[in-house]
Backbone as a chain_set.jsonl record, in Angstrom:
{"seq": "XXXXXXXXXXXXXXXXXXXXXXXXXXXXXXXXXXXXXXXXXXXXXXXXXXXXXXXXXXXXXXXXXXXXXXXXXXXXXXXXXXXXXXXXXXXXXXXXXXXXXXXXXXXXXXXXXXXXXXXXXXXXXXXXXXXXXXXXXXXXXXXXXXXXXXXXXXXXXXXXXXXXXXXXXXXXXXXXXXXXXXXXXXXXXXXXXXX", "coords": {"N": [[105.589, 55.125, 34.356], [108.281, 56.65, 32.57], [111.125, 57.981, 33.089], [113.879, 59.758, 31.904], [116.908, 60.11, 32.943], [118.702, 63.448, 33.641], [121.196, 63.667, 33.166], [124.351, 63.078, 31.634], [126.683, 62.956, 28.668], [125.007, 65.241, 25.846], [122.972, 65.547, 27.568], [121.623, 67.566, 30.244], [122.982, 68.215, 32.292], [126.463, 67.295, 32.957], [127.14, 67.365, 30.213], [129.617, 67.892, 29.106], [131.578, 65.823, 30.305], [134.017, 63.25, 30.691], [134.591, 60.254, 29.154], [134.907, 57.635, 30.38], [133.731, 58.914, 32.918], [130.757, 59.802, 31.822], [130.15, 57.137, 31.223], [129.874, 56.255, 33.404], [127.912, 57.541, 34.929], [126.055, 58.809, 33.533], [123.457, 58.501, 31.454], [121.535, 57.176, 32.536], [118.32, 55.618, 33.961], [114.818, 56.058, 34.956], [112.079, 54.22, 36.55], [108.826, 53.877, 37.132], [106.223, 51.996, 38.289], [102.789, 52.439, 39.095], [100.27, 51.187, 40.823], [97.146, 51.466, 42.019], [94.208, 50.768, 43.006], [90.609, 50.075, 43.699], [88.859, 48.478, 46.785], [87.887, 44.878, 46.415], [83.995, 44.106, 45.546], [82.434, 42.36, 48.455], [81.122, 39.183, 49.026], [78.707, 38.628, 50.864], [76.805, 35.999, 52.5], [74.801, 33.183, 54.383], [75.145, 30.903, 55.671], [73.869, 29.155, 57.078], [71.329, 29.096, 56.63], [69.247, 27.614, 54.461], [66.485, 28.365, 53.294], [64.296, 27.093, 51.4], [62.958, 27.725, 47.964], [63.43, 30.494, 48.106], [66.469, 31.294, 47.682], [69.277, 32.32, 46.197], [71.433, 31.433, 43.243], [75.062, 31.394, 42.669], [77.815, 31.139, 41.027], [77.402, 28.188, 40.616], [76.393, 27.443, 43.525], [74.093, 27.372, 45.907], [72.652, 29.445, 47.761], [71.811, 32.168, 50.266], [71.271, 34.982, 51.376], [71.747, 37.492, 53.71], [70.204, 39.543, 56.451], [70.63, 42.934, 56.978], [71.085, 44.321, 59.655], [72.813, 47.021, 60.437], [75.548, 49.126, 60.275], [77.745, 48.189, 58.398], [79.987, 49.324, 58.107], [80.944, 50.908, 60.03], [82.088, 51.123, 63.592], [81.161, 48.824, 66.869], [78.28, 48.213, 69.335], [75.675, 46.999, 67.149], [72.536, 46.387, 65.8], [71.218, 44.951, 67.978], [73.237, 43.501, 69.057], [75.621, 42.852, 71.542], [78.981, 43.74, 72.538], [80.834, 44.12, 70.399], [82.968, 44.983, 67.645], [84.764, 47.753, 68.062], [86.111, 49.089, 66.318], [86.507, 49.046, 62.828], [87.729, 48.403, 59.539], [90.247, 47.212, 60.09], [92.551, 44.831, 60.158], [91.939, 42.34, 62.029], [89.122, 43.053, 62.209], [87.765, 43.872, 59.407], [85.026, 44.933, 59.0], [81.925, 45.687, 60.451], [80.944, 42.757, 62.196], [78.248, 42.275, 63.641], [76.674, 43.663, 62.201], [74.947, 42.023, 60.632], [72.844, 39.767, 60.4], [70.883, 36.877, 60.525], [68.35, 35.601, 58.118], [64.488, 35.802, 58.421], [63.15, 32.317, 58.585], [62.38, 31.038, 55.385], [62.56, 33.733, 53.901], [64.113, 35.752, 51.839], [67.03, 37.523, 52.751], [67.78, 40.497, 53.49], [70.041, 41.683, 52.86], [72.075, 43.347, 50.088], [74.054, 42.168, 47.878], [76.869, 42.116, 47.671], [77.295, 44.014, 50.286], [79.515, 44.931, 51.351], [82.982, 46.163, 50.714], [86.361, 45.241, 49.892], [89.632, 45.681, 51.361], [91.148, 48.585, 49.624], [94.473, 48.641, 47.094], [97.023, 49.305, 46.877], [100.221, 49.383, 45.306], [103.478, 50.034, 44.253], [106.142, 49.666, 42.077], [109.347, 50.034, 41.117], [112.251, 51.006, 39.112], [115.978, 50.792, 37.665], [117.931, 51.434, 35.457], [120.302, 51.102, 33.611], [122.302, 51.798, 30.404], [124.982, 50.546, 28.345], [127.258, 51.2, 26.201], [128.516, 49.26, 23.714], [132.133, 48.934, 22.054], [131.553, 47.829, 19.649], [129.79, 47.992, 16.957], [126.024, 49.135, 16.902], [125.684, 47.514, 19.247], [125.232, 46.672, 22.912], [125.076, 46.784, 26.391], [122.571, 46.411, 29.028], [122.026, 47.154, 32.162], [119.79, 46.059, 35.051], [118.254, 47.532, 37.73], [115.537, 46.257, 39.914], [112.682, 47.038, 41.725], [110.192, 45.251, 43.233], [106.889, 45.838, 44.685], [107.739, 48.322, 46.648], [107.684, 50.121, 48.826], [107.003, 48.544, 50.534], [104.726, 47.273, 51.278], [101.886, 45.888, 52.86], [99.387, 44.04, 50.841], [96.125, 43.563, 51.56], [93.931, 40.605, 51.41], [90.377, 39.407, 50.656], [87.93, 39.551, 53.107], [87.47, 36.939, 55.448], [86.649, 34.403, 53.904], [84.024, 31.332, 54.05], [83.494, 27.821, 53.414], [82.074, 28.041, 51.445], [82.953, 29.74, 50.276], [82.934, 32.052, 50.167], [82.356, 35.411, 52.389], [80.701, 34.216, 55.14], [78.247, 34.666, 57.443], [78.1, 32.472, 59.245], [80.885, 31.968, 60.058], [83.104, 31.772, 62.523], [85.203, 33.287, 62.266], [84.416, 35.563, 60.899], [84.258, 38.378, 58.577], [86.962, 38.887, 59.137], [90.709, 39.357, 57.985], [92.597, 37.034, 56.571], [94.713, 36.749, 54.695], [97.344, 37.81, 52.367], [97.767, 39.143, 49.535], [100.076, 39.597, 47.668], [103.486, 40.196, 47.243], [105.962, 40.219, 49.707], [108.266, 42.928, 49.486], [110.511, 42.699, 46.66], [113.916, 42.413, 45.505], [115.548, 42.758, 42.624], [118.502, 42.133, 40.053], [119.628, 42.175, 36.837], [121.304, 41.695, 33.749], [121.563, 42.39, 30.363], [122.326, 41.695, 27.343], [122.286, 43.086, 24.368], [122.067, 43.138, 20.754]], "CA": [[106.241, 56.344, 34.015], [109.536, 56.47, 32.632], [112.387, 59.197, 32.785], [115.363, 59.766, 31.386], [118.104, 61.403, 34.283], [119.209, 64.837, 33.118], [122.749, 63.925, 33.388], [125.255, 62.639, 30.356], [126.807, 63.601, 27.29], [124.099, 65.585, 25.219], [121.851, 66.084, 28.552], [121.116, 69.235, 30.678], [123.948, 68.246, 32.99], [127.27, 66.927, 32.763], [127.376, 67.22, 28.416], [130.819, 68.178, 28.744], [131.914, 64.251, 30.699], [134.899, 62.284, 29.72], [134.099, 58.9, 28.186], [134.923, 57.203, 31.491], [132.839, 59.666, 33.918], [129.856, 59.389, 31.081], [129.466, 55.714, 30.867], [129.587, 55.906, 34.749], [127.006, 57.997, 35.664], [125.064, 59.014, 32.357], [122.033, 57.405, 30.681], [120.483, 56.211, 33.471], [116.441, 56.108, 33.155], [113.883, 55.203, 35.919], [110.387, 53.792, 35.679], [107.474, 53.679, 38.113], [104.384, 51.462, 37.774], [102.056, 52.382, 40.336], [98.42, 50.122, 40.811], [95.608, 51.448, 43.018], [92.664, 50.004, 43.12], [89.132, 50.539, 45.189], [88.625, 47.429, 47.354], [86.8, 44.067, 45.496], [83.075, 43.411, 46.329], [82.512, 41.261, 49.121], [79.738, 38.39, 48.431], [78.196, 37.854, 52.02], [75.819, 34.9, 52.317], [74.39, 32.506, 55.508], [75.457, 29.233, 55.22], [72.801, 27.983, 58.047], [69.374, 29.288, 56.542], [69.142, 27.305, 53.422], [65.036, 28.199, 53.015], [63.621, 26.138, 50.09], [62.342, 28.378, 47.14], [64.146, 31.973, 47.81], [67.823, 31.146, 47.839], [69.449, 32.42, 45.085], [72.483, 30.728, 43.098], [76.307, 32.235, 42.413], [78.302, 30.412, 40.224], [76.793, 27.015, 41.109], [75.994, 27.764, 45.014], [72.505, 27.953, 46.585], [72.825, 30.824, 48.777], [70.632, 32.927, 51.168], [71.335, 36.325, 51.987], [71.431, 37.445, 55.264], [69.902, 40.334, 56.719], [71.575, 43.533, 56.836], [70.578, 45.125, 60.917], [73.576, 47.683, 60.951], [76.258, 49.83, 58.931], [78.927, 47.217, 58.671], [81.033, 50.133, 57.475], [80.989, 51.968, 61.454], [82.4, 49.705, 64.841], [80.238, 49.416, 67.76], [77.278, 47.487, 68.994], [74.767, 47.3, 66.391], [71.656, 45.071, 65.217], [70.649, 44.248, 69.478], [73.982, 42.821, 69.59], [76.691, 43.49, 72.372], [80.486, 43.41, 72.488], [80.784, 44.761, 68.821], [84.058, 45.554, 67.891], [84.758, 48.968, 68.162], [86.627, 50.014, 65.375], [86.226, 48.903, 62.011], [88.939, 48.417, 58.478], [91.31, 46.689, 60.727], [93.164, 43.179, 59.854], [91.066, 41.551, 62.881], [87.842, 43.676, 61.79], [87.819, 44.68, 58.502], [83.624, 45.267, 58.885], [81.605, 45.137, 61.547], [80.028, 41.192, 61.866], [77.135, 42.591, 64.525], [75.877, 44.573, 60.762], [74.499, 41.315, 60.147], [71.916, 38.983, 61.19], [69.855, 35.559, 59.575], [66.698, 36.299, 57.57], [63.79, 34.572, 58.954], [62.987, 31.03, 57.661], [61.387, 31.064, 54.103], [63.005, 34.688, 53.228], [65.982, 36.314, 51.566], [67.336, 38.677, 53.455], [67.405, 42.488, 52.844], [71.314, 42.694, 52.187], [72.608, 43.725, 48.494], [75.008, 40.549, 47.223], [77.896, 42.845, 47.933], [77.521, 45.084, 51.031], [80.825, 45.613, 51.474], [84.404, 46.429, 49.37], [87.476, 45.071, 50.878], [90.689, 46.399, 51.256], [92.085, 48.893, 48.73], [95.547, 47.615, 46.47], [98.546, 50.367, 46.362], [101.288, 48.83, 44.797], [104.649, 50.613, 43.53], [106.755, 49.104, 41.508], [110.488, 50.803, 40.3], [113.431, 50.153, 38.312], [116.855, 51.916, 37.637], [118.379, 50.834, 34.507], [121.695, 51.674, 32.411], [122.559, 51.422, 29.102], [126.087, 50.811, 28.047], [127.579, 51.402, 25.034], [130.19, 48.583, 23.797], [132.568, 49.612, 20.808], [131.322, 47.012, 18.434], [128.2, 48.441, 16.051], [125.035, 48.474, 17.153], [125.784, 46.318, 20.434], [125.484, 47.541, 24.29], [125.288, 45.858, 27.65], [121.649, 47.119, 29.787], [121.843, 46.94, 33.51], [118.523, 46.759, 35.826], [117.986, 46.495, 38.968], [113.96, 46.274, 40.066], [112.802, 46.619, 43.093], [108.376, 44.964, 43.714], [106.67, 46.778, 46.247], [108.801, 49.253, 46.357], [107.555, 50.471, 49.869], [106.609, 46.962, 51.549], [103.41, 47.899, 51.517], [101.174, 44.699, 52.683], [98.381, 44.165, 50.894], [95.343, 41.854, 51.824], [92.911, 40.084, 50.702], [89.344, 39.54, 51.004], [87.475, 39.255, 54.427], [87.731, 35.581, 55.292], [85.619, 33.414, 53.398], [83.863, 29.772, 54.419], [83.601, 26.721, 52.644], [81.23, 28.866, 50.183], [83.9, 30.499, 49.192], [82.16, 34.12, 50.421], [82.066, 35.632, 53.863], [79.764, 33.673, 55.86], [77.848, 35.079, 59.112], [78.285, 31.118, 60.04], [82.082, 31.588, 60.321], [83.832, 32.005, 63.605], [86.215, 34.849, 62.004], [83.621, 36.346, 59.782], [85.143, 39.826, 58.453], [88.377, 39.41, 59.68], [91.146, 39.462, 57.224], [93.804, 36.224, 56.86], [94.935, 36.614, 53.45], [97.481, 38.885, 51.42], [97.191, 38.509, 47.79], [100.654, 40.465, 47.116], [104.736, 39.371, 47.974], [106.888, 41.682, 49.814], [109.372, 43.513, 48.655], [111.347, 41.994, 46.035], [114.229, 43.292, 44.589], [116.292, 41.62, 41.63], [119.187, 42.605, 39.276], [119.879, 42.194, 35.644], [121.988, 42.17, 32.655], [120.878, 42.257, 29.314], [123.348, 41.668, 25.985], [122.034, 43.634, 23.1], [123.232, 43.399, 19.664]], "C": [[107.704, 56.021, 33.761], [110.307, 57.912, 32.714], [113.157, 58.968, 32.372], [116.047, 60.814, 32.428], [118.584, 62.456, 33.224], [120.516, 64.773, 32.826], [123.644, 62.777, 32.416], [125.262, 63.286, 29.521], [125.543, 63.821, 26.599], [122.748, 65.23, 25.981], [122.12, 67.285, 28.977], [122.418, 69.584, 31.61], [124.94, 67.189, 32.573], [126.95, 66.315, 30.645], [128.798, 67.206, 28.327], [131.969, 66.819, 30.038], [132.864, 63.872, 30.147], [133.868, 61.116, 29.589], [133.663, 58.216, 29.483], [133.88, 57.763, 32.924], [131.376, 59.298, 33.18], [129.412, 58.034, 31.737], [128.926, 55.433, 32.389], [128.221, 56.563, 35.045], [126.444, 58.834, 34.728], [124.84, 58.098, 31.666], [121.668, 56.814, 31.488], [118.802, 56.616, 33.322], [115.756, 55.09, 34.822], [112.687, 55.092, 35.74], [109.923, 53.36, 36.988], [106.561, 53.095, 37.892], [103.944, 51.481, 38.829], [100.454, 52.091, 40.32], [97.81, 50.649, 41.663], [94.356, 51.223, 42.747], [91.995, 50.173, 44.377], [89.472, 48.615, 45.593], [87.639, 46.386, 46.465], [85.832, 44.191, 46.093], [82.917, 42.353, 47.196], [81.455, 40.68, 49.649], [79.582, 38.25, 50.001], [76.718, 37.498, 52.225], [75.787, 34.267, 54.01], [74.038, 31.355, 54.95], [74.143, 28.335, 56.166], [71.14, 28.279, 57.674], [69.417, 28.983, 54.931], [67.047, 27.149, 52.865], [64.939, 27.855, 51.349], [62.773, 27.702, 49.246], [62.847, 29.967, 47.285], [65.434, 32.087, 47.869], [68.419, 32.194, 45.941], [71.201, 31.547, 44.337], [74.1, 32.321, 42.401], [77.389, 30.939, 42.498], [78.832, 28.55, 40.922], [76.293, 26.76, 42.004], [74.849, 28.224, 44.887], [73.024, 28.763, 47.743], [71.951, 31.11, 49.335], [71.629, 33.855, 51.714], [71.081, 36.788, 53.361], [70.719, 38.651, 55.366], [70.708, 41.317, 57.307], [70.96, 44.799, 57.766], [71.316, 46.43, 61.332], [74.431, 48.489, 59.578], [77.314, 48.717, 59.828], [80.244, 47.898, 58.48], [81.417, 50.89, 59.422], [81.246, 50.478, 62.428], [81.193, 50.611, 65.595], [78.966, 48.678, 68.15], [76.413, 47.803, 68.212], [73.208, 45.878, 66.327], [70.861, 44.322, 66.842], [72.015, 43.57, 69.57], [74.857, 43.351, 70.397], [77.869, 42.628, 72.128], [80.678, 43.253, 70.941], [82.301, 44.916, 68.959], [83.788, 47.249, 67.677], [85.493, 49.864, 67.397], [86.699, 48.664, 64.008], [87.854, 48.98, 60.511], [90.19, 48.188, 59.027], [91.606, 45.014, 59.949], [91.875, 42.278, 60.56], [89.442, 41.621, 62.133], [87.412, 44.572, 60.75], [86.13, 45.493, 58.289], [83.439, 44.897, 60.161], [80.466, 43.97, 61.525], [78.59, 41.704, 62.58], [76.391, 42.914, 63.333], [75.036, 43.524, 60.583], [73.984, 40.131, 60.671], [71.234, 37.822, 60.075], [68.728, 36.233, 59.427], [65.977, 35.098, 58.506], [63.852, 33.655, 58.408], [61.932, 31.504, 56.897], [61.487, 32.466, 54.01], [64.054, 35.2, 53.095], [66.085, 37.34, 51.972], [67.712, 39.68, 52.56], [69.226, 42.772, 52.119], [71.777, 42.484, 50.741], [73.487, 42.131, 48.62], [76.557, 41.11, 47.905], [77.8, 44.081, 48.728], [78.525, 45.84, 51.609], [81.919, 45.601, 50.85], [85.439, 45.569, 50.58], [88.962, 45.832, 50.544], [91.232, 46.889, 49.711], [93.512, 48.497, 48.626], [95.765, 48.993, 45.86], [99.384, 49.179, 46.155], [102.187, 49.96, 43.968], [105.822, 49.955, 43.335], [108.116, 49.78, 40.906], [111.806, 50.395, 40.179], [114.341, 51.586, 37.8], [117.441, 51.331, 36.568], [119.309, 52.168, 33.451], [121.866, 51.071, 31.633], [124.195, 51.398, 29.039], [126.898, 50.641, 26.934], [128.57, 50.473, 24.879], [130.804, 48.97, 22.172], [132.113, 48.735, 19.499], [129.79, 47.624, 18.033], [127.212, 47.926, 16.208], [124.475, 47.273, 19.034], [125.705, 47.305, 22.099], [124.479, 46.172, 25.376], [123.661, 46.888, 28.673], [121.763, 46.16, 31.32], [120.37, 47.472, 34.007], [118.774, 46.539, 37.028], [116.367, 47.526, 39.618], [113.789, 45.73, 41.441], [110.49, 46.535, 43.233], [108.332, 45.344, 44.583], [107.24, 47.287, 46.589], [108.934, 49.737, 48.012], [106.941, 49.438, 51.496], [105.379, 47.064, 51.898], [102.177, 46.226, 51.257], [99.396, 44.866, 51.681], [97.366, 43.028, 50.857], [94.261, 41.273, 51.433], [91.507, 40.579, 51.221], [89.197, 39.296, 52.365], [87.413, 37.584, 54.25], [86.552, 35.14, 55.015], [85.805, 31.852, 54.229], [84.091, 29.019, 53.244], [82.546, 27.038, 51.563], [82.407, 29.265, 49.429], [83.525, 31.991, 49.296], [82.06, 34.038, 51.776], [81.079, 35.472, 53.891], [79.816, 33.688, 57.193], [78.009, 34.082, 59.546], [79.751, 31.303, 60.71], [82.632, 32.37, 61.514], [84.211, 33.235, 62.974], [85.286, 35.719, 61.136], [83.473, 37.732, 60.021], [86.33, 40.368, 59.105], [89.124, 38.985, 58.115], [92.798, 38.272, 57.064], [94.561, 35.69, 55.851], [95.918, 37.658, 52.921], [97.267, 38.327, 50.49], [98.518, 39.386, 46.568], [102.335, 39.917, 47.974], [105.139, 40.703, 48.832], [107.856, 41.88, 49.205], [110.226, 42.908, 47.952], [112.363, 42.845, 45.405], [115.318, 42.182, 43.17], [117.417, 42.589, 40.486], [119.56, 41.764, 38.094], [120.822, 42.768, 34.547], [121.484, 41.568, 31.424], [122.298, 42.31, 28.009], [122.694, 41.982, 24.842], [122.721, 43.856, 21.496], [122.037, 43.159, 18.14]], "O": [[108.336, 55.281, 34.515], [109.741, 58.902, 32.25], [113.433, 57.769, 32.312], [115.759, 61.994, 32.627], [118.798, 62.161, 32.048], [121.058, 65.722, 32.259], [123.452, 61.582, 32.64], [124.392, 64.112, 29.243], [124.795, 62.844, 26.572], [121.728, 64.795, 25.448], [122.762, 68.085, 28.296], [122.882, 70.715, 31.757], [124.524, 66.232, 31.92], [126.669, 65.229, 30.137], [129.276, 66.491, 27.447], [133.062, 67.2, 30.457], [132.841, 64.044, 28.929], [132.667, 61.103, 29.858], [132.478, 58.123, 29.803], [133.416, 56.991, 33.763], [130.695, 58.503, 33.826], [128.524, 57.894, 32.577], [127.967, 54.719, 32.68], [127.386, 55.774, 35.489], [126.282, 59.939, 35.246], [125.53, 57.156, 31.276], [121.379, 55.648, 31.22], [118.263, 57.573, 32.767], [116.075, 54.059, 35.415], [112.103, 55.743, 34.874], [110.527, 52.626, 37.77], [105.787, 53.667, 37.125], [104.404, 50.744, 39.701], [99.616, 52.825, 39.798], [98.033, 49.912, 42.624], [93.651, 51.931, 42.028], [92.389, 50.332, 45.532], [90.083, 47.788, 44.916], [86.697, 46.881, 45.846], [86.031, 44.416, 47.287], [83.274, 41.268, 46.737], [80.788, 41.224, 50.529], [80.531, 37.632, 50.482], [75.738, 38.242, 52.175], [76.573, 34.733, 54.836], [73.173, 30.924, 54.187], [73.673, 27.22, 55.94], [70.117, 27.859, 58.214], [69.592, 29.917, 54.149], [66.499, 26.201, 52.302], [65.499, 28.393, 50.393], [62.144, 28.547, 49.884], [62.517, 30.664, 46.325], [65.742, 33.237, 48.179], [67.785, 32.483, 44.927], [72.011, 31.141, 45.17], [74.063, 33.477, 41.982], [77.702, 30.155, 43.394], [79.843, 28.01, 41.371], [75.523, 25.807, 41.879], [74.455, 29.12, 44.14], [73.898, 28.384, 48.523], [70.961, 30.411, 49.12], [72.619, 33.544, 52.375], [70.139, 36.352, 54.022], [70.46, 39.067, 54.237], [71.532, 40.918, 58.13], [70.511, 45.848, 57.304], [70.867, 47.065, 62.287], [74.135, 48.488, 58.384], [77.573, 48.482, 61.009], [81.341, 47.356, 58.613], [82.547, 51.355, 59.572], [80.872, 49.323, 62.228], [80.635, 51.703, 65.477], [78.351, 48.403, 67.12], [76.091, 48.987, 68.311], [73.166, 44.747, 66.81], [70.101, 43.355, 66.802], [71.913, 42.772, 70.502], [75.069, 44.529, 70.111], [77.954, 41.461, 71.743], [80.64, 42.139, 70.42], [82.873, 44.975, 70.048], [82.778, 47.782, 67.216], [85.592, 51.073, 67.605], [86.924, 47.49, 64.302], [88.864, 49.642, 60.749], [91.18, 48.793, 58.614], [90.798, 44.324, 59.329], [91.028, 41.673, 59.903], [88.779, 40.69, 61.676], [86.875, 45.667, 60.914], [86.01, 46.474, 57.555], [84.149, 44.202, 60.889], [79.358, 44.113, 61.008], [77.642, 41.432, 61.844], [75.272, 42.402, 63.349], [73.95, 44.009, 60.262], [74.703, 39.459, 61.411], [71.161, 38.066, 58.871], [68.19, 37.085, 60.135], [66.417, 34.082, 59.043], [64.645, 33.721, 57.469], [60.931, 32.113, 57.274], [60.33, 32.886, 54.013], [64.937, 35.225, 53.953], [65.295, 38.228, 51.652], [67.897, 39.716, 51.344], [69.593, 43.607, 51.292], [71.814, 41.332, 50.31], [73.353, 41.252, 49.471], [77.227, 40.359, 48.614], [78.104, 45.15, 48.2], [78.51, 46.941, 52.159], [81.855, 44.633, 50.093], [85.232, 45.385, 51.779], [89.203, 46.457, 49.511], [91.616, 46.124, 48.827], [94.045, 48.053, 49.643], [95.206, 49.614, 44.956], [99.235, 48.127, 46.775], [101.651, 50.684, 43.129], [106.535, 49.653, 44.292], [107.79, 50.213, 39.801], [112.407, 49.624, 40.927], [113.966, 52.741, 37.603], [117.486, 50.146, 36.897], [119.142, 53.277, 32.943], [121.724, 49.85, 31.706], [124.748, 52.268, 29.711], [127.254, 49.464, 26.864], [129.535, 50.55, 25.639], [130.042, 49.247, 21.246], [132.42, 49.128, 18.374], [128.835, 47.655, 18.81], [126.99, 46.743, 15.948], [123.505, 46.707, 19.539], [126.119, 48.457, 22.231], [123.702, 45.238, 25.177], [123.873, 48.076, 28.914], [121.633, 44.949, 31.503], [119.817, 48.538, 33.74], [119.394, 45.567, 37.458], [116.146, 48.732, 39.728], [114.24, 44.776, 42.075], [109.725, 47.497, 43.293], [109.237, 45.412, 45.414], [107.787, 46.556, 47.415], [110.054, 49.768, 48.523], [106.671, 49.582, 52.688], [105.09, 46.877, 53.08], [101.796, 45.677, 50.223], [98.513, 45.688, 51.929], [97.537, 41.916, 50.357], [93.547, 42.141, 50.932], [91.289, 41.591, 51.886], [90.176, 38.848, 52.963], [87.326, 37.031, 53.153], [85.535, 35.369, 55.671], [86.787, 31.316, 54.742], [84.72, 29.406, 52.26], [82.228, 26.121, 50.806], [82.688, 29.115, 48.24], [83.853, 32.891, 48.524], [81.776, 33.009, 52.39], [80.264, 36.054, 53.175], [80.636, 33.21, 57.976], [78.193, 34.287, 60.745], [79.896, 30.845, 61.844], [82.604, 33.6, 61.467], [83.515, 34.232, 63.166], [85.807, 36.753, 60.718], [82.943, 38.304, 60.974], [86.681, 41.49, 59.469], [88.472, 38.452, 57.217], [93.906, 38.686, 57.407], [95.037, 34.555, 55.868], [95.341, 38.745, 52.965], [96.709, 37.236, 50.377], [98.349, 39.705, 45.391], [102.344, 39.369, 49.076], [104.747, 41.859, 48.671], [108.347, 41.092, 48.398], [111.025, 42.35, 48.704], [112.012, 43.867, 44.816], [115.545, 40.972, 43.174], [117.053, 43.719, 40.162], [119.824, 40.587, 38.34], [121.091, 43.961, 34.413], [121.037, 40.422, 31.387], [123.154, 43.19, 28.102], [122.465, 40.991, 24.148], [123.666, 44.589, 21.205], [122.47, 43.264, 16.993]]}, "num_chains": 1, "name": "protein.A"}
């Protein structure tokens, strides 16, 4: 989104500006880019039940699917297991791991490829920028200054993947979260020579 501020010669406010007041504090313009996004799919596989003849492959990987005993979306014991976590879309526990169990030997388990999303991606992005008129034709001086992540707003990655490369029920941390995928806050200033 961009704006133009209301305020300078031949705006809504201050039209009637000296030269000096003008250049100061008319034509300024601000701009918003704001990203949200749903959470990515998140591939979870079982690295220890490699049964011969039902595996399936993902992009070169033999896989096996695990079995899917719980809502991985709710904390809490689930699946016969105890000491569950108890709350759920946290850093530690972005899902709940209990959701999920090994297929027997010699079958692919019941869960979808992608039973769970991971963290949604806010991002706001904004910038304040002046124009300045210099007396030579055609020519002017643009000031920015841009500020990434505007609100420091972390954001993180996928649930931790193994040596697959996909959350794997094998892994100690499996569905915790040890990744952003975004800087903090940056801000930066600029001058531009136009002519």
């Amino acid at each position: 989104m961009i704006y133009d501020l209301p305020f300078g010669n031949g705006k809504r406010f201050g039209s009637s500006w000296s030269k000096p007041v003008n250049a100061l504090l008319g034509g300024w313009q601000l701009t918003v880019i704001e990203h949200i996004s749903s959470g990515f799919p998140v591939f979870v596989v079982d690295s220890a039940n490699f049964s011969s003849g039902v595996n399936f492959q993902q992009n070169g990987n033999s896989l096996i699917r695990p079995n899917l005993v719980g809502n991985p979306n709710a904390g809490g014991d689930q699946g016969g297991k105890t000491g569950c976590p108890t709350q759920v879309h946290t850093v530690t526990n972005w899902f709940n791991p209990c959701a999920f169990a090994s297929a027997p030997a010699g079958e692919l388990g019941n869960a979808s490829r992608t039973p769970v999303n991971g963290p949604d991606f806010v991002n706001t992005d904004f910038s304040v920028v002046k124009r300045f008129a210099l007396p030579w034709e055609g020519t002017g001086l643009d000031f920015r200054a841009e500020i990434f992540n505007l609100f420091n707003h972390a954001q993180f990655g996928l649930p931790n993947t193994g040596a697959t490369g996909y959350a794997d029920i094998q892994t100690t941390n499996f569905g915790s979260i040890t990744s952003t995928v975004n800087n903090p806050r940056l801000v930066q200033f600029a001058m531009k020579f136009t002519f």
